[in-house]
VMD Tcl script that draws the C-alpha trace (Angstrom):
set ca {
  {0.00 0.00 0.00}
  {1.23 3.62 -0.55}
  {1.53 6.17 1.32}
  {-1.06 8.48 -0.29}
  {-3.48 5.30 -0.07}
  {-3.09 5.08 3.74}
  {-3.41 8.61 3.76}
  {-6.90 9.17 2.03}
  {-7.94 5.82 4.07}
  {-7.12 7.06 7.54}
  {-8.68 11.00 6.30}
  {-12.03 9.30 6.52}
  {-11.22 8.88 10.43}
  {-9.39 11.58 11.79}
  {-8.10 15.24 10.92}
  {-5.02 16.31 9.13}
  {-3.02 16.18 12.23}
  {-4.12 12.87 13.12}
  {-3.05 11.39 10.08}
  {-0.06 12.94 9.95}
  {0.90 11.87 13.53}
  {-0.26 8.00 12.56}
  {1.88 8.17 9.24}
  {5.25 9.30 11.32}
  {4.39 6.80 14.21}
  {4.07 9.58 17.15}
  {0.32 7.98 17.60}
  {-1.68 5.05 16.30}
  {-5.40 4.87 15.66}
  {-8.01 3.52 18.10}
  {-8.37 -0.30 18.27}
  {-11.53 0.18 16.67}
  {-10.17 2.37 13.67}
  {-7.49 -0.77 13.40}
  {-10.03 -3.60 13.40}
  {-12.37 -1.52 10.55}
  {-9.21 -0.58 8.86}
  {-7.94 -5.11 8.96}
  {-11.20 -5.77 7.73}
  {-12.22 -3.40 4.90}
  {-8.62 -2.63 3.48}
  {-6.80 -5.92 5.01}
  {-4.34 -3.29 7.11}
  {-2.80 -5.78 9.69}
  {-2.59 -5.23 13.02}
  {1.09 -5.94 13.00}
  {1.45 -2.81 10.58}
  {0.61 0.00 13.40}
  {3.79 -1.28 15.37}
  {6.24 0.58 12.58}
  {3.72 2.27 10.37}
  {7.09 3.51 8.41}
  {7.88 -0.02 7.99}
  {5.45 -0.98 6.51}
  {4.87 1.52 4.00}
  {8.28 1.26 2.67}
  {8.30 -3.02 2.81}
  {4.62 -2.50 0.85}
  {5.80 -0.25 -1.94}
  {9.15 -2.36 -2.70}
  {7.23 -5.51 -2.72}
  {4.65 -3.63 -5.14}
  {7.27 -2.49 -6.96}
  {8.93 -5.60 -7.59}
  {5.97 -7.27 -8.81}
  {5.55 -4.59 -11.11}
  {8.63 -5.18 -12.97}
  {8.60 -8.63 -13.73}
}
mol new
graphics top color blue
foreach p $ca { graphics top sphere $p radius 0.5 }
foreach p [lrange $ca 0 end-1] q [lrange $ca 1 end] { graphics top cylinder $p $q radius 0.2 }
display resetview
């Protein structure tokens, strides 16, 4: 998932400041945001321990796939 993906997904839940505090890892969304978020966009939960992580392993796997 990219990061502008994430971004638009977690804009439906909280403000601009929210979501920017998620995406750098200061905060991470309510347990209820992350169950709604594992079941509609299939976000694990394991993701929200290093949101960075995550973003960057995502895109390089994407990316990979892409080019073969």
């Amino acid at each position: 998932m990219k990061k502008e993906q994430l971004k638009t997904i977690l804009n439906k839940y909280y403000s601009f400041d929210g979501v920017k505090s998620i995406l750098c890892g200061r905060m991470k969304p309510s347990y209820k945001v992350m169950l709604e978020l594992n079941e509609r966009h299939k976000i694990p939960f394991t993701a929200w321990k290093d949101i960075k992580s995550f973003i960057t392993d995502s895109v390089t796997s994407n990316e990979k796939i892409e080019k073969v």
